[in-house]
N, C-alpha and C positions, 0 to 999 in steps of 0.2 A: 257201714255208715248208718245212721237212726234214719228214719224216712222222714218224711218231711213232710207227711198226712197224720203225723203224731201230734204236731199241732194245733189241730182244728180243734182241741179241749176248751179253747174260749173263743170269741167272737175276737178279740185282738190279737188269736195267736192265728187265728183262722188267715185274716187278714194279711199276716206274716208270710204264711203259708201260698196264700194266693200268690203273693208278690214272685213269691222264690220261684214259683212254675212258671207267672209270668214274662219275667225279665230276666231270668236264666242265672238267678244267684246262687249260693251256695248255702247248705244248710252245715251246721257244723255239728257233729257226733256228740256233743257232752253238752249237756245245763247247768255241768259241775263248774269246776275250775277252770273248763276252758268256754270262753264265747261264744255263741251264735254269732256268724258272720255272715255280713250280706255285701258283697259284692255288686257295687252300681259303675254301670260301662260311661264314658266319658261323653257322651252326647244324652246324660240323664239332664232334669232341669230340677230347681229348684222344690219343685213342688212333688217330682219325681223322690227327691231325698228326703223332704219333711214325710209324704205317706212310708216312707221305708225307717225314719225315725222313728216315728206312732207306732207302728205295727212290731216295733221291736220287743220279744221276748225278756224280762229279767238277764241282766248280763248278756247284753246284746249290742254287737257292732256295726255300724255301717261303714263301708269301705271303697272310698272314692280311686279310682284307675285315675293314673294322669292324664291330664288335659285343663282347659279350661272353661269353668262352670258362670254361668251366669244368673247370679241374684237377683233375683226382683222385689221379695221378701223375706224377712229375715229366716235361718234354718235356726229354730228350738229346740233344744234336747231339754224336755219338761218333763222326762220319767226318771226315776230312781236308776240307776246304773247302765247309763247310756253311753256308748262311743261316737264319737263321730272322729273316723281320722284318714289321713289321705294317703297318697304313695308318695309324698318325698316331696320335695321343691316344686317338680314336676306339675305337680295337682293346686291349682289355682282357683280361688274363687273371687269371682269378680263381679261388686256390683254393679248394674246397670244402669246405665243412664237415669237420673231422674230418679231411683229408687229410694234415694231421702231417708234411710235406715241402717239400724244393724246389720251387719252379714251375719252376725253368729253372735245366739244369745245362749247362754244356759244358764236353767230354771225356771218356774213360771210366768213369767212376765203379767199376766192379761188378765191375771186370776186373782179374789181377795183370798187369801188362805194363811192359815200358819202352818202349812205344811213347807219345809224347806228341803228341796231339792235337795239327791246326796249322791254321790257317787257318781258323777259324771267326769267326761274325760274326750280334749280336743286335741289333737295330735297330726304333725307329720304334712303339714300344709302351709300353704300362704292365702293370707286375704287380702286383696287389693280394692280397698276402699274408692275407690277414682274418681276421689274428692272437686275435681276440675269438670266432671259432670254432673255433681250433686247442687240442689237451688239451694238445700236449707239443713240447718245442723240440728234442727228438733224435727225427731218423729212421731212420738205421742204417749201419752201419762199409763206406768202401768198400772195394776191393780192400785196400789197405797198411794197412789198420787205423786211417786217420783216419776221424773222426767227420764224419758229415753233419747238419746239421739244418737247421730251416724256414728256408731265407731266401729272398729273391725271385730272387735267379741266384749261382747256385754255378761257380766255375772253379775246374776241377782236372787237374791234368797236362797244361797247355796251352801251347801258344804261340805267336804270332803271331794275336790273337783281338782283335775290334772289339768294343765294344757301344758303341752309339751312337743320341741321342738316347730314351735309355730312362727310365723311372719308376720306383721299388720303391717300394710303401709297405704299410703296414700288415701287417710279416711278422713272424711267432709270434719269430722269432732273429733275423738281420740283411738288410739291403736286398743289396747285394752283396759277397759274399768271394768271393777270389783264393788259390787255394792252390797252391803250386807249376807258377808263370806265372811265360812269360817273353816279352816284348814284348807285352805287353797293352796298349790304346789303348780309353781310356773318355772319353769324347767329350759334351758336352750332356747330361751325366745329374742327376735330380735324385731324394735317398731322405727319406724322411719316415716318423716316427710309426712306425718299427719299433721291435720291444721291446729290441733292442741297436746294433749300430754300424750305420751311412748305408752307410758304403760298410769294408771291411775287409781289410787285406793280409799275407799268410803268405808267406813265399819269392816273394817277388816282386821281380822283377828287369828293369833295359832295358825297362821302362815306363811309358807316360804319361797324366795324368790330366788332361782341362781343363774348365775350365766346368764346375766340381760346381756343385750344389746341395743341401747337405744340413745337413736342419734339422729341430727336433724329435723328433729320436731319444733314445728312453729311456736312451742309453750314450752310445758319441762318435760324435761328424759323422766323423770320419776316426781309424779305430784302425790301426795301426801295431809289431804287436808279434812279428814272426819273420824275421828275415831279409829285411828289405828294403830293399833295395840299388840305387843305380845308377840310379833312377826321379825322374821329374820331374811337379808338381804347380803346374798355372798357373790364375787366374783361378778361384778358389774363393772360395762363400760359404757360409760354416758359420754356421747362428742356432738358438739355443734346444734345443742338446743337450745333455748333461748334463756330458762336456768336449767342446773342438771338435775339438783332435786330440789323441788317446792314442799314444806311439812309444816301443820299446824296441826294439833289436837291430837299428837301424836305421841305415846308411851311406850317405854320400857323396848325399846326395838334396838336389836343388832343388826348393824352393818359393818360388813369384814369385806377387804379386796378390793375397793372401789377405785375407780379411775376414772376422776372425770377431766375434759379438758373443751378449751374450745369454745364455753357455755358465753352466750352473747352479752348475760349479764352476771350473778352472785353463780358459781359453784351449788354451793350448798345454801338457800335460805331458807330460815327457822322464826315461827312467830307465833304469839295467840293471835286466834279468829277475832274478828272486827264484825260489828253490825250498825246499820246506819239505824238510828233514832230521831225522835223532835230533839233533841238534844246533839245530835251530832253523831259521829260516829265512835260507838262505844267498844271496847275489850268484852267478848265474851266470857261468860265464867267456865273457870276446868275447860279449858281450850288450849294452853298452853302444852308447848314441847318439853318431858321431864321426862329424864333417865335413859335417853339414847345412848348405844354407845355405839363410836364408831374404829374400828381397828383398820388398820394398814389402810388410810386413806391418802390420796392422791390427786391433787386439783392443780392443774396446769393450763395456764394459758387463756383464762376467763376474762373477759370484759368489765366485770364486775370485784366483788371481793372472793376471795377461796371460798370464807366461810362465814356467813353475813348470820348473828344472832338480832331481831332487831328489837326483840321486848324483854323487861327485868322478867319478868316472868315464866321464861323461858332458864330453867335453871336445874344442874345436877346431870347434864350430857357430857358424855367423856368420847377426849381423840385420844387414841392409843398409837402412837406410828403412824406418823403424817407426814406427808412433802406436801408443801404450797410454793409451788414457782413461776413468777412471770405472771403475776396476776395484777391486772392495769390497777385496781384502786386495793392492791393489799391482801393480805392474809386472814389471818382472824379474824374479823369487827363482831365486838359487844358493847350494848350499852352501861355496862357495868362490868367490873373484875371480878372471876372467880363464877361465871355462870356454869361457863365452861373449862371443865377439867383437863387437864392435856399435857401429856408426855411426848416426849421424842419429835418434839415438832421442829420440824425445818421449814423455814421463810425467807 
């Protein structure tokens, strides 16, 4: 096995090295293709993991043992090819009372820069936001003057970033947002019972979503409202959120598999962005939903309509293989014929 006083070649790899003697983790043989892994025992704290993030080598993991961890601040993976992943359901992170923030952010948050975070990757955990202890759903402006608040993982200025087989639930604001990402890959995730959207995407781009699960959010199972583009969404089950998916400003995106049901009000609602003016509230420009298409979808049992288009503007999305059943005010609604394209549709 490589020693682990190989390290000391920088002052952050030193720091790595320190950790590993002394908190008894493991150093891992290759800087090739295989990981550095660092092994953190289950009575580590917050602050225990962020210096074990820092101190992380290129192509470096930290690896949470089950139990349950207590957040007070958020954990950053703000280097180039970072892990952060747990042992299974088992490994829980929970924030703490009061704590008013992310549990789990990746990319720099705090920093003005054009460097975008890449290659990071969350795995193999739950985050239990514990919304019913938190005062306030804003925690504070990052670098560019976007807003942060409580949700269970935050992505910001990122790209090429996993998170896989993960949990969000119970977070003061949303399960996970995506904010100026590109090639993102969310994998076996399921979000529940937060006080706004399951899962949420902002400038996001060349990414792919499969096997959501997201259900019981106080907003929507899947919001959709900034520039998102060019992303693909498979094999999703949205039940019992308040809509299942909310989308403005949204192009050219595939959705196949969907099952939504349940949704307290519209299935599926589609619109240009709106902005209030001295004149009222006006339609944004190039905000509008063009060229979604959606295959073998499924909306059962909604409060609302299956599939609510509610601006002309809104024009050239296609349903491929659709069931809409038992939905209190209807199926399709557009304000106009021919926005939306659609075969095979049962109602």
């Amino acid at each position: 096995m490589r020693q682990c006083n190989l390290l000391k070649s920088s002052s952050r790899s030193g720091l790595f090295a320190s950790l590993l003697l002394a908190q008894g983790m493991i150093c891992h043989p290759s800087f090739g293709a295989r990981p550095v892994i660092v092994m953190l025992p289950a009575n580590s704290s917050c602050v225990d993991i962020q210096k074990a993030l820092d101190a992380l080598p290129a192509n470096g993991e930290v690896v949470l043992s089950a139990g349950t961890y207590a957040i007070s601040q958020p954990l950053m993976l703000r280097h180039d090819y970072e892990t952060l992943r747990g042992s299974g359901p088992a490994t829980s992170l929970r924030l703490a009372d009061g704590a008013d923030c992310p549990v789990v952010i990746l990319g720099p948050p705090m920093t003005k820069t054009n460097h975008r975070a890449s290659h990071l990757r969350l795995a193999d955990l739950v985050i239990d936001g514990n919304r019913r202890n938190q005062r306030q759903e804003f925690w504070r402006s990052a670098g560019d003057g976007s807003e942060f608040n409580s949700n269970g993982v935050q992505i910001w200025n990122a790209g090429d970033v996993e998170v896989e087989h993960v949990a969000c639930c119970h977070c003061r604001s949303g399960g996970l947002v995506a904010a100026d990402v590109r090639r993102l890959h969310v994998n076996d995730f399921d979000s529940y019972d937060n006080q706004f959207d399951g899962l949420a995407c902002y400038q996001t781009e060349e990414s792919r979503f499969d096997n959501l699960r997201l259900h019981d959010n106080l907003a929507a199972g899947l919001s959709l409202d900034l520039d998102f583009s060019h992303n693909s969404i498979t094999n999703a089950v949205l039940a019992g959120n308040d809509l299942g998916i909310f989308m403005r400003d949204s192009r050219d995106n595939s959705f196949q598999s969907l099952i939504i049901s349940k949704s307290h009000h519209d299935g599926v609602f589609m619109a240009q962005a709106t902005t209030d003016t001295a004149r009222g509230w006006m339609l944004c420009p190039d905000t509008q939903c063009i060229g979604n298409n959606f295959e073998n979808l499924m909306v059962n049992d909604c409060g609302g309509k299956a599939f609510h288009v509610n601006d002309t503007s809104c024009s050239n999305n296609v349903i491929l293989g659709a069931s809409f059943q038992n939905n209190r005010l209807g199926g399709l609604a557009q304000p106009s014929t021919n926005l939306v394209i659609f075969h095979a549709l049962a109602d």
